[in-house]
DOTOR-371104 format. One record per residue (C-alpha): residue in three letters; x, y, z. Coordinates in nm, 2 decimals. Each point is the difference from the previous one (the first is absolute). Example, Ala and Ser with C-alpha at 12.3 -4.5 7.8 and 13.67 -1.06 7.14 Angstrom:
BEGIN
+------+--------+--------+--------+
| resn |      x |      y |      z |
+------+--------+--------+--------+
|  ALA |   1.23 |  -0.45 |   0.78 |
|  SER |   0.14 |   0.34 |  -0.07 |
+------+--------+--------+--------+
END
This chain:
BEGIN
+------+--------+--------+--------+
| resn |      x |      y |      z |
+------+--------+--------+--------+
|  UNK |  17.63 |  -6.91 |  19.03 |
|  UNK |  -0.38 |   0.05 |   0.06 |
|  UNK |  -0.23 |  -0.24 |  -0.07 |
|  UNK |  -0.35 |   0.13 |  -0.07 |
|  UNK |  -0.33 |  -0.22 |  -0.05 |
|  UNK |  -0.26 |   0.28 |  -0.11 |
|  UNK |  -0.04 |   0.28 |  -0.28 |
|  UNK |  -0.05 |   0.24 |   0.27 |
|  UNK |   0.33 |  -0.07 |   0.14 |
|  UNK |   0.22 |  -0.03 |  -0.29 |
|  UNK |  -0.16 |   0.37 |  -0.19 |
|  UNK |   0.09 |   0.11 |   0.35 |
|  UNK |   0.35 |  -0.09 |  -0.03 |
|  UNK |   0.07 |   0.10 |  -0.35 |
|  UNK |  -0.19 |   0.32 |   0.08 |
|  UNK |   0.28 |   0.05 |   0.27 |
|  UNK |   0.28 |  -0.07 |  -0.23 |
|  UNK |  -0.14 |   0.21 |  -0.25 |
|  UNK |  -0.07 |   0.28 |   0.22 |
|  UNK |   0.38 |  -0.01 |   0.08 |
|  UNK |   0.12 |   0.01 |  -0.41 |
|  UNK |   0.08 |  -0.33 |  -0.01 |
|  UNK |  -0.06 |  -0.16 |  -0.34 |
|  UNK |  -0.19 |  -0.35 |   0.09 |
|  UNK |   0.06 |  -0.35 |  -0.22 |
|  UNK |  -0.20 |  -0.28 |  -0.01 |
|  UNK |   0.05 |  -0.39 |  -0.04 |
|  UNK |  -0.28 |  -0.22 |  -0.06 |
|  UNK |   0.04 |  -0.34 |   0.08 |
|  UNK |  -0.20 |  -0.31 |   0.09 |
|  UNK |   0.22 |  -0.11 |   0.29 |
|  UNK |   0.21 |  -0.27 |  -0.02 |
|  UNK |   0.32 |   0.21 |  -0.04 |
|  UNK |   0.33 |  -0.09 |  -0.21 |
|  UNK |   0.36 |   0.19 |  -0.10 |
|  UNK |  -0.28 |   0.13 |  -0.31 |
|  UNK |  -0.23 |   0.19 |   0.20 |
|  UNK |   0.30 |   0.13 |   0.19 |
|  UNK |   0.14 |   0.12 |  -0.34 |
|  UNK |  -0.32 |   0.18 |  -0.02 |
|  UNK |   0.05 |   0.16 |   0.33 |
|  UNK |   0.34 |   0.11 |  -0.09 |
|  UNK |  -0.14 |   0.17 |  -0.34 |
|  UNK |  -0.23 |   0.20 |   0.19 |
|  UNK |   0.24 |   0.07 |   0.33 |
|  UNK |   0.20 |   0.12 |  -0.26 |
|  UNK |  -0.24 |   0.24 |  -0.14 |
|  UNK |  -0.26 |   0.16 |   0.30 |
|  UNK |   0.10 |   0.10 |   0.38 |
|  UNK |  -0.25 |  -0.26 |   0.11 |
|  UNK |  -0.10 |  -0.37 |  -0.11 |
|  UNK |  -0.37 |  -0.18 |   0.05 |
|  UNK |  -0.03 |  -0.32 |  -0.05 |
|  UNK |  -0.33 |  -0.21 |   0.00 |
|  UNK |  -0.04 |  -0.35 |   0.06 |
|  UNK |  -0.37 |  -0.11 |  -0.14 |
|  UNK |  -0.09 |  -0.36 |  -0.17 |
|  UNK |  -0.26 |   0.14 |  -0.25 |
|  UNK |  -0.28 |  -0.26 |  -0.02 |
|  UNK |  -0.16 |   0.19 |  -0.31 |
|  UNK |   0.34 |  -0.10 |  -0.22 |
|  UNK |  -0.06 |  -0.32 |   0.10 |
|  UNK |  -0.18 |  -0.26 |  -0.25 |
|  UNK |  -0.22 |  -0.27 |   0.20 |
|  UNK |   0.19 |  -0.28 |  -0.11 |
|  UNK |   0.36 |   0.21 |   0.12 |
|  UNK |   0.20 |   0.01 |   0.27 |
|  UNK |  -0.16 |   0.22 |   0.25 |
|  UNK |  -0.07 |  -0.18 |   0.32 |
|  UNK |   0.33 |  -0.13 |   0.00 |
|  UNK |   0.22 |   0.26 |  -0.15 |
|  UNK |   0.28 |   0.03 |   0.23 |
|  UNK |  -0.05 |   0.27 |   0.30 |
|  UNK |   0.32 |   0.10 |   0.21 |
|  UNK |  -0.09 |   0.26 |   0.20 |
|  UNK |   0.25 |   0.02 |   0.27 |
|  UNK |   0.28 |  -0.13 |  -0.26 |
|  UNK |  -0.09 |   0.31 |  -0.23 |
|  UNK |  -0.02 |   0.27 |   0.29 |
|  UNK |   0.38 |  -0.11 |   0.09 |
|  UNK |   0.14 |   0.04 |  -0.30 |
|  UNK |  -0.14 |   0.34 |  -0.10 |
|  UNK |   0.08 |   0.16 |   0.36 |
|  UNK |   0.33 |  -0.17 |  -0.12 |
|  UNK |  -0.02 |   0.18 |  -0.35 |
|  UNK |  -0.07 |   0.34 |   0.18 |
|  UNK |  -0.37 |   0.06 |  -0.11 |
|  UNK |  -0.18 |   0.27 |   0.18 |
|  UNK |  -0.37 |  -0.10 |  -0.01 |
|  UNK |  -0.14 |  -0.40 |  -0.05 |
|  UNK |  -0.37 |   0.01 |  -0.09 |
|  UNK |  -0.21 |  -0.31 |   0.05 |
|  UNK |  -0.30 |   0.08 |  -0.17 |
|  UNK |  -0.32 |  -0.19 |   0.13 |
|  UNK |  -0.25 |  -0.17 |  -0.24 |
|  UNK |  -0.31 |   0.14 |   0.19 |
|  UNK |   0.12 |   0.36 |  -0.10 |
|  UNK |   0.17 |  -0.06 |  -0.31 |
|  UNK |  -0.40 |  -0.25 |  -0.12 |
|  UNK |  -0.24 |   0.16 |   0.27 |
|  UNK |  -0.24 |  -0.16 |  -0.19 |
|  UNK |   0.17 |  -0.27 |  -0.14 |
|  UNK |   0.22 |   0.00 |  -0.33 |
|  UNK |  -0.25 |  -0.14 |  -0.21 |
|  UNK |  -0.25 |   0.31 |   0.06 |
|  UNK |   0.32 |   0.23 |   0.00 |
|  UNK |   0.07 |   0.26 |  -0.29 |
|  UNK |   0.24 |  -0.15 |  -0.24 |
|  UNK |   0.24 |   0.17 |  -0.19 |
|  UNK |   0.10 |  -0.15 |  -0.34 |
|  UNK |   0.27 |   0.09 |  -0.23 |
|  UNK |  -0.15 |  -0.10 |  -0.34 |
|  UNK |   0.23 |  -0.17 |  -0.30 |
|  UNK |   0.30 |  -0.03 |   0.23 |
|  UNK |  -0.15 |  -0.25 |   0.20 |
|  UNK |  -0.17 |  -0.23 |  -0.26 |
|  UNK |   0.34 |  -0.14 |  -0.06 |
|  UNK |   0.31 |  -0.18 |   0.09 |
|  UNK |  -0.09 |  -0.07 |   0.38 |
|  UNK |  -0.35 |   0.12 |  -0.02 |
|  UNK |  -0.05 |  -0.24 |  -0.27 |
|  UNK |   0.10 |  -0.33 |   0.23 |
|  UNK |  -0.20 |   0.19 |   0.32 |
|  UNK |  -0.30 |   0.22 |  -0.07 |
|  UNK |  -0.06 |   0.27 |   0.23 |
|  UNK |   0.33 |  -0.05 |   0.16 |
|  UNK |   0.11 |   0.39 |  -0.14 |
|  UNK |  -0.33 |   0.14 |   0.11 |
|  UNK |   0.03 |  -0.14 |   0.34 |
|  UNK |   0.37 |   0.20 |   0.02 |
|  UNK |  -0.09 |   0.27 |  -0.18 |
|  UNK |  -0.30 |   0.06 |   0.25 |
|  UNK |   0.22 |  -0.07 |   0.34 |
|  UNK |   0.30 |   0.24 |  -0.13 |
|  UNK |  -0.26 |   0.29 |  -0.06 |
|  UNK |  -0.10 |  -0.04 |   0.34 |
|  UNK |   0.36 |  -0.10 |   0.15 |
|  UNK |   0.05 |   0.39 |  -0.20 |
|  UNK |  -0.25 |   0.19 |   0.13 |
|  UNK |   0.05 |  -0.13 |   0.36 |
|  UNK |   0.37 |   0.01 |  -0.01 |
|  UNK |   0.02 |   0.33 |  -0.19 |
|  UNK |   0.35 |  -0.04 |  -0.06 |
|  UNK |   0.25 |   0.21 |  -0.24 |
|  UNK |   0.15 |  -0.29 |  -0.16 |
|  UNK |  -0.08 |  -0.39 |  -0.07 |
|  UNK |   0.24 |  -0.24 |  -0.08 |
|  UNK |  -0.13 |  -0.35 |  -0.17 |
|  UNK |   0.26 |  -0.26 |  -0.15 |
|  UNK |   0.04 |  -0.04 |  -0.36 |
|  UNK |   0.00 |  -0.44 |   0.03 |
|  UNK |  -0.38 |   0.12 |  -0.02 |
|  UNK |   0.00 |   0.21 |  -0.27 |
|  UNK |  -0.34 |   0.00 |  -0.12 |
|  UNK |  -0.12 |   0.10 |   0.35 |
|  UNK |   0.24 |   0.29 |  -0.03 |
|  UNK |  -0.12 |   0.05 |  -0.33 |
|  UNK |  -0.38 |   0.04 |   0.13 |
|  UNK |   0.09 |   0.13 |   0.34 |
|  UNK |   0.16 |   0.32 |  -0.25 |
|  UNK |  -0.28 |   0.03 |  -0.22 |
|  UNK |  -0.24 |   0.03 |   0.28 |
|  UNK |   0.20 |   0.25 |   0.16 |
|  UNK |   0.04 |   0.18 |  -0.31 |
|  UNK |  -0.38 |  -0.03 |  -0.09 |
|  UNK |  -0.13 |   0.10 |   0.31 |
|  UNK |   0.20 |   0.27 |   0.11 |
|  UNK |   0.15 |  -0.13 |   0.26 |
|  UNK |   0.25 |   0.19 |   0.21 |
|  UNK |   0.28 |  -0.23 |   0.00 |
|  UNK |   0.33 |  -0.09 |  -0.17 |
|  UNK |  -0.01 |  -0.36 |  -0.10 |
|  UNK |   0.38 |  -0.16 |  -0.03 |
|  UNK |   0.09 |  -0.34 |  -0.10 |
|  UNK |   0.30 |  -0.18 |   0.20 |
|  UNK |   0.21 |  -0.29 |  -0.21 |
|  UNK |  -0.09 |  -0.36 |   0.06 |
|  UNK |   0.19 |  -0.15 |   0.30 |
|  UNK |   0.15 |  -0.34 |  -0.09 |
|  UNK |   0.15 |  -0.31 |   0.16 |
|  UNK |   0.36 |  -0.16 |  -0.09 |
|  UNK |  -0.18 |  -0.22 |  -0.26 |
|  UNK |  -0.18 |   0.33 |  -0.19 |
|  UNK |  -0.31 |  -0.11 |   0.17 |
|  UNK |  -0.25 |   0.29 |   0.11 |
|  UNK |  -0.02 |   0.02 |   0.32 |
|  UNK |  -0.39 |   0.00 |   0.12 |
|  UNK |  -0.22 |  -0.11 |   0.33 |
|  UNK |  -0.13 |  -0.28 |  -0.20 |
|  UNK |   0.37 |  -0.15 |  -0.07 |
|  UNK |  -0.09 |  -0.14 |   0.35 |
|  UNK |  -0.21 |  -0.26 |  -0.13 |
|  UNK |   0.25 |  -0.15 |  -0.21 |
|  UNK |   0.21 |  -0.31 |   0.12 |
|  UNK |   0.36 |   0.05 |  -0.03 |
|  UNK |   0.11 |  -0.20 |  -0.33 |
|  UNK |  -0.31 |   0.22 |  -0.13 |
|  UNK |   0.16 |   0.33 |   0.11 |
|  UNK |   0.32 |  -0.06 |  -0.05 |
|  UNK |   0.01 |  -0.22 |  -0.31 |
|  UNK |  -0.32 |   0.06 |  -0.19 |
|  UNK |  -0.12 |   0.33 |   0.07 |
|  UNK |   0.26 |   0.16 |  -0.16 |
|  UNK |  -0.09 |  -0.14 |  -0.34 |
|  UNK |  -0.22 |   0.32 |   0.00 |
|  UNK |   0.26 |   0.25 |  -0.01 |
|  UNK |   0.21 |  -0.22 |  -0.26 |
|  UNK |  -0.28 |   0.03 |  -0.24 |
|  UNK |  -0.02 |   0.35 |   0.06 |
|  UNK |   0.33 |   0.08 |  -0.04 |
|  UNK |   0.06 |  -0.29 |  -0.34 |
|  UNK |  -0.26 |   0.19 |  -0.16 |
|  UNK |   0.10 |   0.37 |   0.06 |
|  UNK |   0.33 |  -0.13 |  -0.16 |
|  UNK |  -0.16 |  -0.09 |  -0.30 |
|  UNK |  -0.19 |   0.30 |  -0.05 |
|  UNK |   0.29 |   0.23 |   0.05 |
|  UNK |   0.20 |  -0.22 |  -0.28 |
|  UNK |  -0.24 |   0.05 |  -0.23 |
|  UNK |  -0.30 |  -0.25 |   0.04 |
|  UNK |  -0.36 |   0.13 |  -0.10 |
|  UNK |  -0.24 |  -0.31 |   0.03 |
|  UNK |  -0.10 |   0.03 |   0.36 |
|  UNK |  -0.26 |  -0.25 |  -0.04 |
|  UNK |   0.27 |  -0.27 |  -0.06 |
|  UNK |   0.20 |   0.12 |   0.30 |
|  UNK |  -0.32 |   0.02 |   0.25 |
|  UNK |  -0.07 |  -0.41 |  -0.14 |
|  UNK |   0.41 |  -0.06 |   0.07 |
|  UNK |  -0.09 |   0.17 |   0.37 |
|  UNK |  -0.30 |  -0.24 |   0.06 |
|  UNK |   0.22 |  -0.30 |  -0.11 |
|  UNK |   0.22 |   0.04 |   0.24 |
|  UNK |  -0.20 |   0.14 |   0.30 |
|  UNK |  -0.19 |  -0.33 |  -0.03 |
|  UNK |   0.38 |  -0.21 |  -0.08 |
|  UNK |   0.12 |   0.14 |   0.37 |
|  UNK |  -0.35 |  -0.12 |   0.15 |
|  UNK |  -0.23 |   0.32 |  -0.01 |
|  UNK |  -0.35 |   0.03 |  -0.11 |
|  UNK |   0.05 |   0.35 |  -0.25 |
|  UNK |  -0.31 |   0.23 |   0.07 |
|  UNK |   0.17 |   0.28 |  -0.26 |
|  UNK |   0.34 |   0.09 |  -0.14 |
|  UNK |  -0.14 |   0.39 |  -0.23 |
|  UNK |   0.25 |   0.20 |  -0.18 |
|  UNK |  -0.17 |   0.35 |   0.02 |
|  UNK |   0.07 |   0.40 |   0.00 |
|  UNK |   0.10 |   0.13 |   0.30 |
|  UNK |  -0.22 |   0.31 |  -0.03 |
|  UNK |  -0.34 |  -0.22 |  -0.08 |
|  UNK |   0.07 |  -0.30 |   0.08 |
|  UNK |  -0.15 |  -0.11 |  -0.31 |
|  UNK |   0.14 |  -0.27 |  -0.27 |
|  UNK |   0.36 |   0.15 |  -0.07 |
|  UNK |  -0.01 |   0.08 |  -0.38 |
|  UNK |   0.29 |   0.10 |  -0.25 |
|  UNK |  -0.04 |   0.34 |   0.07 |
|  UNK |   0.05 |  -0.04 |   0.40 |
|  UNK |   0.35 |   0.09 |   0.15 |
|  UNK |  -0.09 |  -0.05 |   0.36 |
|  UNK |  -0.11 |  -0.35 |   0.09 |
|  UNK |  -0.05 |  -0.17 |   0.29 |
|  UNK |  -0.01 |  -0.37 |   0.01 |
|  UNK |  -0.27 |  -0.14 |   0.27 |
|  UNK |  -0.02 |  -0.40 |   0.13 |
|  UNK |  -0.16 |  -0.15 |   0.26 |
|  UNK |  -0.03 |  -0.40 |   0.07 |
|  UNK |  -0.09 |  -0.23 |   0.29 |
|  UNK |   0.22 |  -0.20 |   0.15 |
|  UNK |  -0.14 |  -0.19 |   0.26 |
|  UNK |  -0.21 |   0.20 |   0.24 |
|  UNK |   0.13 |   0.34 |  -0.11 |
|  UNK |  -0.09 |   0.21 |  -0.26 |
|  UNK |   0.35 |   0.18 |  -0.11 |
|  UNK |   0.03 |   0.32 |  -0.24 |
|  UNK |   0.28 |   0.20 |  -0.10 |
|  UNK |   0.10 |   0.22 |  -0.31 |
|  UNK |   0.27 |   0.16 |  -0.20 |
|  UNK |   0.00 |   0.29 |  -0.25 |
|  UNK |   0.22 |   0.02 |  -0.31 |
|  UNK |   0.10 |   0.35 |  -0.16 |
|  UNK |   0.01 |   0.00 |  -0.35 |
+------+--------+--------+--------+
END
């Protein structure tokens, strides 16, 4: 595996590869790698010649009361297990090329509607922040193929859509949520939980999930009353429910009678982490 620092280097590479015919997929991470980014890999080892991967804590998704000085950074950790995983090309994008001029005075990119809600309700400018680092992470990558998780489905929701909207020469695909024995998604902020929170309390997120898919699919319709039974017992187990939406899968909007795609989205906190995770339900 190579590790590259600049833009210069990494277009070089991919250049080469391209040159060559290979088809060239790319993983986007934050560092701080689990078995769910390596699912990633897998999706797109399993779809292009060559993988990329970039390791690059965004500070512009980052809200100034979050967790960005001390979100964990494992360099040396994460380069061993993706020379592990087989991956080609590790990109370590720097901050004074990605914000020359700082991330404030940067160009944003905004995905408007989709990111008013659900997450970007609880954190403003959070999807703005990824939406602007991914366009970049795209043009300097310049890869074939992207592969994003669905346990952040509104990011791949937005992350399409801008792709779509803009014209942007590359396939988008979604990879299934990775989970733990207990159901739990498995995420770099996990890390901050203790272990009775983990292992005994974290996984009340999935439950709720998964009681009230069941009761959609055998016939109940008042998803108000389901996402106040969700909140109940989020806060029972010992979280502090942030949002527990029963929406389309195609706009992410309030699901309605006429909607046979949903998609149910919750996030909580639970002592210093922030957890998500979703489900869908096909009518």
């Amino acid at each position: 595996m190579k590790t590259l620092h600049t833009i210069t280097e990494i277009r070089d590479a991919v250049a080469a590869c391209k040159a060559e015919g290979k088809t060239v997929g790319f993983v986007p991470t934050m560092g701080n790698l689990h078995g769910g980014h390596l699912t990633l890999v897998e999706k797109a080892q399993e779809l292009c010649d060559v993988v990329v991967v970039s390791i690059y804590v965004n500070p512009l998704q980052f809200g100034p009361n979050e967790d960005y000085d001390s979100y964990p950074r494992t360099m040396e950790q994460d380069q061993q297990l993706l020379i592990e995983q087989g991956v080609d090309l590790l990109y370590t994008a720097q901050t004074t090329e990605i914000y020359p001029e700082g991330s404030e005075n940067h160009t944003h990119v905004s995905v408007e509607v989709l990111d008013g809600m659900h997450c970007g309700k609880s954190r403003p400018g959070f999807f703005t922040g990824i939406a602007t680092v991914v366009t970049k992470l795209f043009n300097i990558v310049r890869a074939d193929v992207a592969v994003f998780g669905e346990k952040d489905f509104q990011q791949l929701a937005i992350i399409r859509k801008m792709a779509r909207d803009m014209c942007m020469p590359v396939e988008i695909v979604g990879a299934p949520i990775a989970r733990e024995e207990t159901g739990l998604a498995m995420s770099s902020r996990n890390g901050y939980l203790t272990r009775e929170e983990r292992e005994e309390i974290a996984p009340t997120l999935y439950r709720c999930l998964q009681s009230a898919r069941e009761a959609i699919l055998a016939g109940e319709r008042d998803y108000d009353l389901l996402r106040r039974d969700a909140f109940a017992k989020m806060a029972q187990a010992g979280f502090k429910p942030d949002y527990f939406n029963i929406s389309s899968t195609h706009t992410l909007l309030p699901a309605g009678p006429e909607d046979q795609q949903l998609v149910i989205l919750a996030a909580g906190y639970l002592g210093k982490a922030r957890l998500i995770d979703n489900i869908t339900v096909d009518l």
